[in-house]
N, C-alpha and C positions, 0 to 999 in steps of 0.2 A: 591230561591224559590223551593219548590217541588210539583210536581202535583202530582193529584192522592187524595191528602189528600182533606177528606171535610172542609170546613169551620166550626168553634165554632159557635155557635149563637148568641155571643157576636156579633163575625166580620161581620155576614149577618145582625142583627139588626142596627147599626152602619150605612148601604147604606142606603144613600137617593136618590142618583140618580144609574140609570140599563142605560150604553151606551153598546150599539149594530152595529156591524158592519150588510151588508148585505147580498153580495155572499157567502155563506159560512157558513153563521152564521144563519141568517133569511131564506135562500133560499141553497138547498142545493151545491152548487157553479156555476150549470149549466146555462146558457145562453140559451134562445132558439127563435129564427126567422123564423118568416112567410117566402113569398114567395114575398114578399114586405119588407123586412127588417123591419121591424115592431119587436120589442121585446118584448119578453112574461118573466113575472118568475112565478113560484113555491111558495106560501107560506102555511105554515102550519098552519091550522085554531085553533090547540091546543095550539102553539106561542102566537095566535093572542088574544085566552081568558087568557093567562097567565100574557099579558099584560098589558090586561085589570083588571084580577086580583090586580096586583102590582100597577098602577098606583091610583085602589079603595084604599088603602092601605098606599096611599101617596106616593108612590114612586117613581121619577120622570123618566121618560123612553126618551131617547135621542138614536137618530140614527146616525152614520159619516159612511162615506163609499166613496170611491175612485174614486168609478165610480156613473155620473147622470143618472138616469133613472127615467122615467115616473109610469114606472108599479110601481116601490116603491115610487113615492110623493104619488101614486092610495092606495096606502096599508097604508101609514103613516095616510092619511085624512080619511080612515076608522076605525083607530085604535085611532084616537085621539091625537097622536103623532105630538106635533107642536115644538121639539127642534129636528130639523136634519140638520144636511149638507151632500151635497151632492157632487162628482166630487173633493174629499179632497185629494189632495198628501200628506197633511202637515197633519196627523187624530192629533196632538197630540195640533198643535199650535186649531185646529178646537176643542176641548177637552177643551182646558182651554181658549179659546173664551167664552164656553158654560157656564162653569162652575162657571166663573165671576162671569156671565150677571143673572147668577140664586145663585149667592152667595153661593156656593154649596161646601165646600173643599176637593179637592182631595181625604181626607183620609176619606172620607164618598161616595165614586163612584167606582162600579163597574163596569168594562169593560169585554166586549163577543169576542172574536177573534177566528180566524183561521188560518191566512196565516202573513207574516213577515209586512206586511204595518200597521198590527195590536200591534206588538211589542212594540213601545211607548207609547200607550196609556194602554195598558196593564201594562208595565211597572211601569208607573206615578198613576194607579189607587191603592187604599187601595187592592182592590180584583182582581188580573188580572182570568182570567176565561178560559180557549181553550172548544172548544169542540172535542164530542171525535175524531172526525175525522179532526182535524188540524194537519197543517206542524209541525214534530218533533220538533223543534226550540220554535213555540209557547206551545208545552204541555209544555216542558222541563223549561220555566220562569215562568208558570201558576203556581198561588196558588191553583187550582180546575182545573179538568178535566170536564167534563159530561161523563155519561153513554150515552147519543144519540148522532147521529151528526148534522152537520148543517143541518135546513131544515126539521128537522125529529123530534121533539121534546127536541132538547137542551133547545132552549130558554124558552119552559113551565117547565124543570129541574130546571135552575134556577131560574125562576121567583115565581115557588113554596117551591123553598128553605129561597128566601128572603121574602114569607107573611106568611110564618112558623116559620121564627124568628121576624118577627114583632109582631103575635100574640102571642109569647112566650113558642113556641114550640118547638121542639127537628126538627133539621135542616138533 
């Protein structure tokens, strides 16, 4: 695969489902704690309407991610997002759980990554995706890069790439 190159419009119209990881990708990788261990994340509210974007659009938006956290169930139940797992070592066996249970095939699912736990499911997707500030390893398999990075507006990159080829637009 080579990154860097955008997607045809064919290949963005083709997704039916957007999986997302989330340090990294929705948040831009930081972690942060109270004085009580209590953890906080970072989302970006331009992610959060592009989501909502895609999903008006039809598009089914799916989260996996390695690590369980509260503050992201808090963000999935605002965004409407009810296909996630959470706390995944295995993202890929957690990928085609999903994609079963919503009859969805592989070759219609685009995945969002950053770091190597990402790799399989990237791999396995029609569209693997880095953003721009992912581990060398993941740009390097990506079919697309982003201009932003995690946290910062990748995810409304893509998500406005994919309602720009569903409405039949230049991507």
């Amino acid at each position: 695969m080579t990154a860097l190159k955008t997607p045809t419009s064919d290949q963005a119209a083709r997704i039916r489902m957007l999986v997302l990881d989330v340090d990294g990708v929705l948040t831009d990788g930081q972690i942060h704690y109270d004085a009580d261990g209590r953890e906080a994340k970072v989302f970006n509210v331009r992610d959060g309407y592009g989501i909502k974007q895609a999903t008006a659009m039809g598009i089914t938006v799916a989260v996996i991610s390695g690590r369980k956290s509260r503050p992201v169930e808090v963000r999935m139940a605002e965004l409407g997002i009810e296909h996630f797992s959470l706390g995944q070592n295995d993202k890929l066996t957690a990928l085609r759980e999903i994609t079963k249970r919503l009859d969805i095939p592989l070759k219609e699912v685009a995945c969002v990554g950053d770091d190597l736990p990402d790799l399989p499911i990237m791999e396995a997707a029609a569209l693997g995706i880095a953003v721009a500030d992912a581990h060398p390893a993941i740009v390097e398999i990506s079919d697309w890069c982003t201009r932003l990075g995690g946290g910062r507006g990748a995810v409304r990159e893509v998500c406005d790439l994919l309602v720009a080829a569903r409405k039949g637009g230049p991507v």
